[in-house]
Every structure is written in C-alpha cells, then in structure tokens.
C-alpha positions in Angstrom: 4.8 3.9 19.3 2.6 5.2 16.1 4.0 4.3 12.6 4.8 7.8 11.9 7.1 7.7 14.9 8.6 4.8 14.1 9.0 6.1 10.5 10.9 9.0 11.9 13.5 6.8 14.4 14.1 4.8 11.3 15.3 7.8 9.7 17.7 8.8 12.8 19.4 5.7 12.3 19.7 6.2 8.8 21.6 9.0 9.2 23.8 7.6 12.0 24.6 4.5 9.7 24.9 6.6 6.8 22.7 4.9 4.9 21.7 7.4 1.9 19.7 5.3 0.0 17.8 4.0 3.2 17.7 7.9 4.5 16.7 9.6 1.2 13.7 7.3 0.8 12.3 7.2 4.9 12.8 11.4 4.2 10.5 10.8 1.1 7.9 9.1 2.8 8.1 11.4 5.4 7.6 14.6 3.1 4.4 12.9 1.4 3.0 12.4 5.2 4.0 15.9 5.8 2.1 17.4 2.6 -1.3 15.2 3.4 -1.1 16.8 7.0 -0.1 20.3 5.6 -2.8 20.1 2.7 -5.4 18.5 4.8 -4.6 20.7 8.1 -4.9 17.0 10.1 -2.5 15.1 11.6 -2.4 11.8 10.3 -3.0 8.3 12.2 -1.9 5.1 11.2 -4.3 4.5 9.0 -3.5 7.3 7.0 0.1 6.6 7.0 -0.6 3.0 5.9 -2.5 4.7 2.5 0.3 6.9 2.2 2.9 4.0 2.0 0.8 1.8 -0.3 0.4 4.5 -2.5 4.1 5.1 -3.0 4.3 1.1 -3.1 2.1 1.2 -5.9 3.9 4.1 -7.2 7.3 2.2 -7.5 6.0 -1.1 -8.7 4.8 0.7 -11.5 7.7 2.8 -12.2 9.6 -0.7 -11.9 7.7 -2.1 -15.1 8.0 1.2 -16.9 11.9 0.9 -16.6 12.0 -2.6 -17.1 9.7 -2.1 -20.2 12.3 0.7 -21.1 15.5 -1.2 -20.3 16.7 1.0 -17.7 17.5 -1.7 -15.2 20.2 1.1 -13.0 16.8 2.7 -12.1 14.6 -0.2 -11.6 16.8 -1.2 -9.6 16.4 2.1 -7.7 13.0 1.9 -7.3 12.7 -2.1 -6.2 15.0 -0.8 -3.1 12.7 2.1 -2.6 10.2 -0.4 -2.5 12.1 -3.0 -0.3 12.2 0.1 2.0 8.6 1.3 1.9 7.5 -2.4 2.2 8.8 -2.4 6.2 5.9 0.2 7.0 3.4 -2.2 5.8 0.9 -5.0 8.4 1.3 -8.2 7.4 -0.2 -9.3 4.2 -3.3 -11.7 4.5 -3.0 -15.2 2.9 -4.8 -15.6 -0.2 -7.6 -18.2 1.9 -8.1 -15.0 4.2 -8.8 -13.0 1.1 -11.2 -15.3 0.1 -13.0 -15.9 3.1 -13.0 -11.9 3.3 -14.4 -11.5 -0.4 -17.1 -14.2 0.3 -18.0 -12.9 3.4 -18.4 -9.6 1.7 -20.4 -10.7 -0.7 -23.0 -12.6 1.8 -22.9 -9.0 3.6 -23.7 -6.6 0.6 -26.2 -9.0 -1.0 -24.1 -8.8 -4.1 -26.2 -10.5 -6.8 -24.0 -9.8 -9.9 -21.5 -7.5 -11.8 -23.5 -4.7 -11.0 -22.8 -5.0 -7.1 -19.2 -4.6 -7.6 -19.1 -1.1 -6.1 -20.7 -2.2 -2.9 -18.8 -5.3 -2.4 -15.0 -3.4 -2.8 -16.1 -0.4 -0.7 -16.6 -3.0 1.9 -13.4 -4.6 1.4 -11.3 -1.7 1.1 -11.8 -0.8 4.5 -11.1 -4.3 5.7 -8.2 -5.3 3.1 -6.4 -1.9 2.6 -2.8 -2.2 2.8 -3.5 -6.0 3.9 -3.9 -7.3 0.8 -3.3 -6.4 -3.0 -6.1 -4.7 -3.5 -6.0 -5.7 -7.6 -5.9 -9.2 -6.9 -9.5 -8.6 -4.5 -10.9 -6.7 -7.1 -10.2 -9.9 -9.7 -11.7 -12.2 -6.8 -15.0 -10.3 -6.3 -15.2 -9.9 -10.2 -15.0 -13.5 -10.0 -17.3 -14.6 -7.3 -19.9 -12.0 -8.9 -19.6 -13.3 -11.8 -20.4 -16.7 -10.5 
C-alpha cells in the first residue's frame, strides 16, 4: 500500500471514530497532496508525499514557536497535535551516528575541501537524508566537518 493510500484509510477511520482533530488534519495533508498533483498535472509517489509531509512538519514547528513566542499556548497546542499527527507519515528518523557516517561519507564523495563546497555536499545529502533526518541539524554537521 503507497503512503498516500494509507494516508487516505487513516482518514476513513477518522471519520468512523469521529475524531475531528485527527480527520481535519489527514483532510489537510491530503488537500496539499491534491494541489501538488493538480498544479504539477503528476500524480505523486512516495517520495513526493514524504516532502509534502515534512514541509507541513516544518510548517507547524514553526508556527509552534511563533505562538509560544506569542503566548498563545490554546493554539500551540493545536499545532503540536497537527504535528503529532503529520509525524505518523514519516520513515524512521536516522540516529545521529548514521547522520554522521552519511555527512562524512558525503564529504569523501564530493571532494568537499571547505566552506565553499557546502552546496555540493547538502545536494548530496538531501536526496539520501530527506525526511530521515532534520535536515538543519545536517546542514550544522557539514558546516562543521567543512570547516574542519
């Protein structure tokens, strides 16, 4: 079964168990998958659906320290079980030694020699990390190792 089918039973039993909050964020997800295959005239793999749920990951963690920041814990609250939600669709996350190994490996791949070589050694990674891995916290490893 692809993600995006799973994605969609999830939502059918949602809405047998009545769970709104549950329901009304799967229904989000699924709209923003339905406007990348609308706008891109595709349909999507797993892959894609993977980049559309770390996006609106990254979305609500963000919206979560702007409330915070604000004091409006009712809707960070929201938003961290949007999150809790979204986070379901997500492969397992790599162990920061696996990062490592990954970023070094990288490195030794691209011939990375400095700062300068940053470019190289994340568009590697991004297509082995994404939605693996925090992709902030590999950028502050490389920046490290490079600057090594």
């Amino acid at each position: 079964m692809s993600l995006k089918e799973r994605i969609n039973e999830d939502m059918k039993t949602a809405m047998r168990a009545k769970a709104a909050d549950k329901l009304g964020t799967i229904r989000l997800l699924l709209a923003a998958i339905k406007q990348k295959e609308v706008d891109e005239r595709i349909t999507i793999d797993d892959a894609a659906t993977v980049a559309i749920v770390d996006k609106l990951i990254k979305q609500r963690k963000d919206s979560i320290s702007q409330f915070q920041a604000a004091g409006r814990t009712d809707l960070a609250d929201k938003e961290a079980a949007e999150l809790e939600v979204l986070q379901v669709y997500m492969p397992a996350q790599l162990s920061a030694d696996e990062v490592a190994q990954a970023v070094k490996a990288a490195v030794a791949q691209t011939g990375a020699a400095g700062p300068q070589d940053m470019g190289k050694v994340m568009g590697v990674l991004k297509g082995l990390l994404a939605g693996r891995a925090d992709m902030t916290a590999v950028s502050a490893q490389v920046k490290a190792a490079l600057a090594a």
